[in-house]
Structures are given as C-alpha cells and as structure tokens.
VEXNUVEX-558799 format. One line per field, with one value per residue (C-alpha): x negated, y negated, z; residue in three letters; residue number from 0. Coordinates in nm, 3 decimals, decimal comma. Layout:
N
x (X | ...) $
y (Y | ...) $
z (Z | ...) $
r (ALA | ...) $
k (NUM | ...) $
//
This chain:
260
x (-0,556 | -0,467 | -0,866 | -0,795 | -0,474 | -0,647 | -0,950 | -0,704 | -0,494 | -0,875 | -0,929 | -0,631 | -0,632 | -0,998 | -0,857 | -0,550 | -0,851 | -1,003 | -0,739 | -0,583 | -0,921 | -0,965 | -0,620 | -0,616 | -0,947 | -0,851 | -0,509 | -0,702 | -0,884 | -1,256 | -1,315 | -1,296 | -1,120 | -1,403 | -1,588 | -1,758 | -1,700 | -1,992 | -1,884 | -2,213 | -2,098 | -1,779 | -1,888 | -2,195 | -1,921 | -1,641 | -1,884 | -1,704 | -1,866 | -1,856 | -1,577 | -1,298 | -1,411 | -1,353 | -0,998 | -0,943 | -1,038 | -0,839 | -0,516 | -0,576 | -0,659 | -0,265 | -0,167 | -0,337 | -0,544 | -0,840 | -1,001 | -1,190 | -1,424 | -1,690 | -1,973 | -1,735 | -1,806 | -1,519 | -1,445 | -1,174 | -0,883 | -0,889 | -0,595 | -0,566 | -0,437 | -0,155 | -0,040 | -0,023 | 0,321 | 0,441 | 0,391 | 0,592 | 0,863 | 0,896 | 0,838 | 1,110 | 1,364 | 1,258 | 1,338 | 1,659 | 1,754 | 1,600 | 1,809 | 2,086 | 2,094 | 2,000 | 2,264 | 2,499 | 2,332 | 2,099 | 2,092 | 2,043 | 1,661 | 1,597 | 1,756 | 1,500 | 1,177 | 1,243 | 1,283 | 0,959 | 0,747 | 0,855 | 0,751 | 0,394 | 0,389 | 0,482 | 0,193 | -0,028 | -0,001 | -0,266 | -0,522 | -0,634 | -0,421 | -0,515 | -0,378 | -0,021 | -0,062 | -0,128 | 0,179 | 0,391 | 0,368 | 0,339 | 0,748 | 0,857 | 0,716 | 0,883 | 1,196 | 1,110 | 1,082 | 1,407 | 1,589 | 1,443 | 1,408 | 1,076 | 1,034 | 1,099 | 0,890 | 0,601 | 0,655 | 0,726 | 0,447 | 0,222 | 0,377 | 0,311 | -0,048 | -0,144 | 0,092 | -0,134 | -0,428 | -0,330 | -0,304 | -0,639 | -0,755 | -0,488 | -0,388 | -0,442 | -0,383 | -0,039 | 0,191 | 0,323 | 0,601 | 0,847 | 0,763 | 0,855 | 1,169 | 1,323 | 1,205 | 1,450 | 1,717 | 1,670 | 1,733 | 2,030 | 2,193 | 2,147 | 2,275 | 2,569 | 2,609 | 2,610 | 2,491 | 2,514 | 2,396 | 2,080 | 1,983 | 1,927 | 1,785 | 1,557 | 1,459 | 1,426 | 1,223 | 0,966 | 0,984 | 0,918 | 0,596 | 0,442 | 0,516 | 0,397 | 0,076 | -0,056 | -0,261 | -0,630 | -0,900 | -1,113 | -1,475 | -1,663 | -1,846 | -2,148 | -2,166 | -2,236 | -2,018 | -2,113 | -2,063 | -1,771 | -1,575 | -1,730 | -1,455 | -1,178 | -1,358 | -1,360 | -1,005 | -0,892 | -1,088 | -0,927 | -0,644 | -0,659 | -0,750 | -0,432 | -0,238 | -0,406 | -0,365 | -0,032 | 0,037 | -0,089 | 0,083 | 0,442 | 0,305 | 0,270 | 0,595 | 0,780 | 0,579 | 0,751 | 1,052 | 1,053 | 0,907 | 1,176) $
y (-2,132 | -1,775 | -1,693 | -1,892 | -1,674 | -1,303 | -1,395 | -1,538 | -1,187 | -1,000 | -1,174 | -1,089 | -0,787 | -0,690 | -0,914 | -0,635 | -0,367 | -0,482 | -0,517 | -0,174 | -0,049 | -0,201 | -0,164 | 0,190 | 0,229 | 0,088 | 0,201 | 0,525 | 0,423 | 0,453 | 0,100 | 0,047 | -0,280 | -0,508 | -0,387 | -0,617 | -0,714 | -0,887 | -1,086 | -0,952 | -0,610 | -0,604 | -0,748 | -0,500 | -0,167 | -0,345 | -0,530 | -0,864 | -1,235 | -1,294 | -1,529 | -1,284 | -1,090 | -1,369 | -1,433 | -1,045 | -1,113 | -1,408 | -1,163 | -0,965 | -1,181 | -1,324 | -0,926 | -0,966 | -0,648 | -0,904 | -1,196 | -1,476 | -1,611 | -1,918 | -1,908 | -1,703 | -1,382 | -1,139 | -0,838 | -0,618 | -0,707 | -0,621 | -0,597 | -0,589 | -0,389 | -0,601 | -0,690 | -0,285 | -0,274 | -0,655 | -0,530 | -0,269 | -0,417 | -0,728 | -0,423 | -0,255 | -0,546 | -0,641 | -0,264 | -0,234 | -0,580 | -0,408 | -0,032 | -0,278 | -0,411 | -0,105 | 0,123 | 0,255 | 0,041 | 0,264 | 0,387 | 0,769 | 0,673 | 0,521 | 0,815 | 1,041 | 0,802 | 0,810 | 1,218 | 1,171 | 1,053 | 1,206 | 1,526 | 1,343 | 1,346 | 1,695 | 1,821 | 1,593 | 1,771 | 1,974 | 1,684 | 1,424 | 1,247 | 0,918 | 0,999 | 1,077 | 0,741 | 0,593 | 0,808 | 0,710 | 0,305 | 0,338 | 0,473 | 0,238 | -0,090 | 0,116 | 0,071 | -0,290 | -0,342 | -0,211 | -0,502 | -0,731 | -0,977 | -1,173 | -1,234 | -0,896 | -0,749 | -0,980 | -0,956 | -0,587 | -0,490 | -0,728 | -0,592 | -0,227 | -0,266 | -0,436 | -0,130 | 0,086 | -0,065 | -0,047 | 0,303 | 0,342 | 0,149 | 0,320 | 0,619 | 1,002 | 1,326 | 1,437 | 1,647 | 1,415 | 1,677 | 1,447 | 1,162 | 1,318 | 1,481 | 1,121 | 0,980 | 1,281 | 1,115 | 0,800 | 0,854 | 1,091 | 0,824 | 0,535 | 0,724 | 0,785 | 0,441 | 0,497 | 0,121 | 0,148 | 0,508 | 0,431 | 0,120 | 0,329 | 0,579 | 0,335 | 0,181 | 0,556 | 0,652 | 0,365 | 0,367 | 0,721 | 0,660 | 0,386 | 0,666 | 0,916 | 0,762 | 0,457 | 0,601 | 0,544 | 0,338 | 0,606 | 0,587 | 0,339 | 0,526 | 0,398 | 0,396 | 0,173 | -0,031 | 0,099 | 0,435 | 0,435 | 0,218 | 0,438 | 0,704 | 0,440 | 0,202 | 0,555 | 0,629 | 0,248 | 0,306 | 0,657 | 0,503 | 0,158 | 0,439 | 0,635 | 0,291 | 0,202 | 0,498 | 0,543 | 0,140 | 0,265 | 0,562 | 0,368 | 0,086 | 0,391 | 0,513 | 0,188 | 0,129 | 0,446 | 0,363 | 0,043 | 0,181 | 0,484) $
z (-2,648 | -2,713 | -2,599 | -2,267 | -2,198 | -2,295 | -2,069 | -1,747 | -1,835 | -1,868 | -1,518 | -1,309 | -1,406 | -1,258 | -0,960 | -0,942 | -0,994 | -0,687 | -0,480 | -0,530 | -0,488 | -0,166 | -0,002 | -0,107 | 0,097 | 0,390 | 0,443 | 0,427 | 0,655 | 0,455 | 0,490 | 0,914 | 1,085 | 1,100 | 0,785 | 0,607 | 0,237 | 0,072 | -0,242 | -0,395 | -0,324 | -0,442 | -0,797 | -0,821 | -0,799 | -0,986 | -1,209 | -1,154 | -1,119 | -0,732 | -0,822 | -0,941 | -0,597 | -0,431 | -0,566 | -0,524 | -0,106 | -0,107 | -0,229 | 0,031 | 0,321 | 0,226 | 0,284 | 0,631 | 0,505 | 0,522 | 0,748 | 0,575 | 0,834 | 0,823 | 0,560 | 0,327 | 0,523 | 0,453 | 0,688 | 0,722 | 0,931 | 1,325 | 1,478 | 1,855 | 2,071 | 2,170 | 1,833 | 1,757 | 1,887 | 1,839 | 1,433 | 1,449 | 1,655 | 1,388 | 1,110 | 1,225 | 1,191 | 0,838 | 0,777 | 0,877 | 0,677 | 0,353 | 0,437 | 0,533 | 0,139 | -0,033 | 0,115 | -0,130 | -0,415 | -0,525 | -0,886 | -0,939 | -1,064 | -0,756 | -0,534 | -0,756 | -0,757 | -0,353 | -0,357 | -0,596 | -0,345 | -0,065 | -0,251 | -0,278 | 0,073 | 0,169 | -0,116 | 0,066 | 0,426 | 0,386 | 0,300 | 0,514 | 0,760 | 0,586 | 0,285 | 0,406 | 0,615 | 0,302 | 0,098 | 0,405 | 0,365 | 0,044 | 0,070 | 0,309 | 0,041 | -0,239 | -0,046 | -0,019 | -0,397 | -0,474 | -0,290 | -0,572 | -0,322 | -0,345 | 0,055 | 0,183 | -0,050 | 0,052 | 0,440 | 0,442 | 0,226 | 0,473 | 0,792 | 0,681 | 0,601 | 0,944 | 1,079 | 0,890 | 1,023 | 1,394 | 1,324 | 1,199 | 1,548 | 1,741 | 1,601 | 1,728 | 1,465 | 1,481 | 1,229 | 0,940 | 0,909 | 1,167 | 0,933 | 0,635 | 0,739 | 0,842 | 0,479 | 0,351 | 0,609 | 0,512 | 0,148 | 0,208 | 0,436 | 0,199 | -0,144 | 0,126 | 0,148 | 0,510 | 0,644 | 1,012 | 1,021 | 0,772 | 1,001 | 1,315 | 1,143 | 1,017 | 1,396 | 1,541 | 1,264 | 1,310 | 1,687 | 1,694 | 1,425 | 1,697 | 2,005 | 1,818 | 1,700 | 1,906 | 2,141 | 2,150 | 1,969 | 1,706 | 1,695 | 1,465 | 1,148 | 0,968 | 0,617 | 0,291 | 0,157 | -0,224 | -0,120 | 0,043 | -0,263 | -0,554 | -0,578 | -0,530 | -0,828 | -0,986 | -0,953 | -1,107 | -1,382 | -1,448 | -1,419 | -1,646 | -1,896 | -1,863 | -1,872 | -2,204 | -2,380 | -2,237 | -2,391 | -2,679 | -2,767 | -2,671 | -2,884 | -3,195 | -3,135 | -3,158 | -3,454 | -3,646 | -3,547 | -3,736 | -4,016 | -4,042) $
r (UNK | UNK | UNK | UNK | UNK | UNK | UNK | UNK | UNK | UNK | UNK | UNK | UNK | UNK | UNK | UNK | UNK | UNK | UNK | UNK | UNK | UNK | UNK | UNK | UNK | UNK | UNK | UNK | UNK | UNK | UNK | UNK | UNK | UNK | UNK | UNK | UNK | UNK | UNK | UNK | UNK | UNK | UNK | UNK | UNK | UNK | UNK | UNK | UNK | UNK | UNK | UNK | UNK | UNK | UNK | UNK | UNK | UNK | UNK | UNK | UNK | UNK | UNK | UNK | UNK | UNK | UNK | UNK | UNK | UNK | UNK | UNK | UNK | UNK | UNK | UNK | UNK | UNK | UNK | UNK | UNK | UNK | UNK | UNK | UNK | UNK | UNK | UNK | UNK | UNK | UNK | UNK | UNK | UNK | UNK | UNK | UNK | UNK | UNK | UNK | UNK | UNK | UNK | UNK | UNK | UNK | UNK | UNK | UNK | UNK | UNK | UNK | UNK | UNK | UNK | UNK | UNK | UNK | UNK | UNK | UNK | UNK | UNK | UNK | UNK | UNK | UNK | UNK | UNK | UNK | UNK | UNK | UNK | UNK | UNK | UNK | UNK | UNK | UNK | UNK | UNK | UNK | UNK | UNK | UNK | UNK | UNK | UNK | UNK | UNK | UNK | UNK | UNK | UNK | UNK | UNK | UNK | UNK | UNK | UNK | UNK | UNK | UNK | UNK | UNK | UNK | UNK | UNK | UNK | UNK | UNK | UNK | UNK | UNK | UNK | UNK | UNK | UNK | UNK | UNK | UNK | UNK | UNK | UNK | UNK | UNK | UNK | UNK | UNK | UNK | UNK | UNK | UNK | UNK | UNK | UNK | UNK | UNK | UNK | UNK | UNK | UNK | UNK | UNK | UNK | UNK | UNK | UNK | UNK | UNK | UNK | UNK | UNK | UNK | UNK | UNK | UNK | UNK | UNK | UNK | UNK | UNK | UNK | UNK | UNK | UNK | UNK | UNK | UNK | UNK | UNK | UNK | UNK | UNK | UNK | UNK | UNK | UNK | UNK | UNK | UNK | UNK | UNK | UNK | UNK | UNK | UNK | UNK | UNK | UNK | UNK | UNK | UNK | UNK | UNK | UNK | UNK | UNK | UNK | UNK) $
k (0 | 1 | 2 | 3 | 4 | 5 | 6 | 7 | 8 | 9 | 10 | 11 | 12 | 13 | 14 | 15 | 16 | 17 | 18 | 19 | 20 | 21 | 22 | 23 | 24 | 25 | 26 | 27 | 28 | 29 | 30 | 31 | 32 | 33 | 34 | 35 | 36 | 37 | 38 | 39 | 40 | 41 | 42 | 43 | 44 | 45 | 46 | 47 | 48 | 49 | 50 | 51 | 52 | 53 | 54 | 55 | 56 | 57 | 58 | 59 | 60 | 61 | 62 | 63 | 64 | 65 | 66 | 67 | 68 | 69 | 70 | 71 | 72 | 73 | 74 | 75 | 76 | 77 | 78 | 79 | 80 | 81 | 82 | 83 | 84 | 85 | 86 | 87 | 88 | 89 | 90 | 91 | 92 | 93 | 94 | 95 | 96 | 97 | 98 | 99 | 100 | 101 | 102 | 103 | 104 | 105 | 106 | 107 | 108 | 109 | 110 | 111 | 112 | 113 | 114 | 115 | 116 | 117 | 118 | 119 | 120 | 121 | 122 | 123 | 124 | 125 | 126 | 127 | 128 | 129 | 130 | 131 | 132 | 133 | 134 | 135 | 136 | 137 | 138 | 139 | 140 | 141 | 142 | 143 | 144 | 145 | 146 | 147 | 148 | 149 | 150 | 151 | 152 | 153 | 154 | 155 | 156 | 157 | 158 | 159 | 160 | 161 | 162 | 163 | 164 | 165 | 166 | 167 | 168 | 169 | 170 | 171 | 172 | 173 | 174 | 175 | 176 | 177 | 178 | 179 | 180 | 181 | 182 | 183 | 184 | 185 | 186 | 187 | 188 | 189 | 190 | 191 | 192 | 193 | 194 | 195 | 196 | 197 | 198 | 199 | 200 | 201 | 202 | 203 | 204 | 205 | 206 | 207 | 208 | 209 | 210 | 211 | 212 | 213 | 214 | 215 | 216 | 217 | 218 | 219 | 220 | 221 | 222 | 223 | 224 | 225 | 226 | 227 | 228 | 229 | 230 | 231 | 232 | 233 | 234 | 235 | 236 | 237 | 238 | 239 | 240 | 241 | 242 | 243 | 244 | 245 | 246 | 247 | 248 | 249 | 250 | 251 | 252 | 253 | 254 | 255 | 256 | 257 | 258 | 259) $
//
C-alpha cells in the first residue's frame, strides 16, 4: 500500500511538473494560441509515459489554457476576438469580490509577499514583455489565494490565464510601468482596509490593462515544440532540486532539535 501511495505522489508530481512547465510557456507567450501539444512530445522532454501527459493536458484544458479536440489532439487555447473583452469584463468582477474580502484582513506577511512580487516585476522591466505579463497574473492569482476560498481561486486563476492569452492574440508593446504602479495602489489601499476605494481601484486598474493592450492580432511564429519547452523543463527541474534539498535540510534541522 505504502508503494501505491509514493508512486500516485511520484505521479502527480511530474503531472504538476508539466503543468507549470506549460502554463509558464504560454502565459509567456512561447507556446502560441493554437499550438499544438503532442502527447508523444510532451513525455519525450519531461520523460513521462504519454499517460501522465495526458492527465497534465487534461489540468490544463480545466484552466482553459488548453483545448482537447477529437482524436486526442491537444492545442493551445484560441481565444477570439470577441471573448478578449467579455474575459476581462467577468475578470474584473471576480476581482473586486476577492479585494472586497481581503481588505483590511491582510496579515503583515501577506502585505510583504505582495510588496515581494511587485518588486519581481519592476526588476523584470527591462526583460521581455512576456515575462512581466506573466509576473503581472501571476499577482493578481496570488491575491486570489489569500481569500482561502476554493472557487475564487479556481475561476480567477482560469479567468487570468485566458486574459493572458487574449493578450498574447491581442496585445501591442506598451510600458508595464502603469501596471505596476496600480499593483503598489492596490496593496496600499487594502492594508488600509479601504473596501470601496480598493474595489474601484481594482475595476480601473483592469479596464485600463484591456485599453491599454487589446489592440491587434501578433504574427504567428514557427518553431518546435521540443525546442521551445527545453528551458522551461529546464527550469522545473532546477527547481524540484532546490525544493528537495531545501526539504532536506528543514528535515536535518528538525532532526537536531529533537535530539538536543
């Protein structure tokens, strides 16, 4: 029994591998709307059975990140046009319900993991705009998770993706400076505990996002599938490393402390 449980453990975790993998990729836009994701493909860079990629598709198709079409084709999601703004309409009233709860309820950790990675974000201007697109959802689902509650997290987190890939359809270069400055806002208004003001803040802050960036479709790229996932495989497996040895040394350390 205890075999059964470290091997389902051994497998979700390469199923989490995956996904992060994947959904970092194409909120940064490496992986196009409309890509396609070859079970055979994904298992060959991850070194998976076609069956934990599978599972690992099927995660993400529930994200909206992907479609899962006839004959088990995977491709990556394509939003349309008209959806582009209907997302970030419904996006920006889940929002305001999750600023709504957290305002004046945050902890001092929280107020500092928000400052945290708002500071990512700034340090990230000078790379590409993906990766701030990618730093910038990445703040509004970390907002999310601090309600604790099970359905926003799941339809914000969703909601912001397919935002993220409209922009990637949709989207023309423009300063992330505007979007960072109304992250600082935002977290100054909620450890205010400032409701009404942190809600509108919230809307103006998303509306102006849409303005600022839905615009014009970008211009398909060609490239392989292998290629394009090999630093993001890279990256997971960097960082599964750090989390072991990280386990391991906390692991240590409570071990002295029962021996002392």
């Amino acid at each position: 029994m205890q075999a059964t449980r470290g091997t389902d453990l051994d497998g979700n975790d390469k199923v989490g591998t995956i996904c992060r993998a994947l959904r970092r990729a194409i909120i940064e836009q490496a992986l196009e709307p409309g890509a396609k994701l070859p079970e055979d493909a994904l298992g060959e860079r991850f070194g998976v059975s076609r069956t934990i990629a599978r599972h690992a598709l099927g995660q993400l198709a529930a994200q909206g990140l992907v479609e899962l079409r006839r004959n088990r084709i995977a491709v990556v999601a394509t939003p349309s046009w008209q959806e582009a703004r209907s997302a970030f309409d419904i996006r920006i009233e889940l929002e305001r319900l999750v600023v709504r709860q957290l305002a004046g309820n945050l902890s001092k950790a929280q107020v500092a993991e928000l400052k945290a990675h708002v500071d990512k974000e700034d340090a990230a201007r000078s790379g590409p705009d993906a990766v701030s697109i990618r730093l910038a959802t990445e703040f509004h689902i970390l907002l999310a998770s601090m309600t604790n509650s099970p359905i926003l997290i799941r339809y914000v987190s969703e909601v912001a993706y397919r935002c993220c890939l409209t922009l990637s359809l949709y989207s023309r270069p423009h300063s992330s400076e505007c979007a960072i400055n109304e992250h600082r806002a935002l977290i100054d208004a909620l450890a205010a505990g400032n409701a009404e003001k942190v809600q509108s803040l919230m809307h103006t802050h998303l509306d102006s996002v849409a303005t600022r960036a839905l615009v014009a479709p970008s211009k398909p790229r060609e490239r392989d599938l292998l290629e394009i996932l090999a630093p993001y495989a890279a990256d997971e497996a960097d960082g599964a490393t750090a989390r072991d040895k990280s386990g391991a040394e906390s692991s240590g350390s409570k071990l002295r402390a029962i021996v002392e």
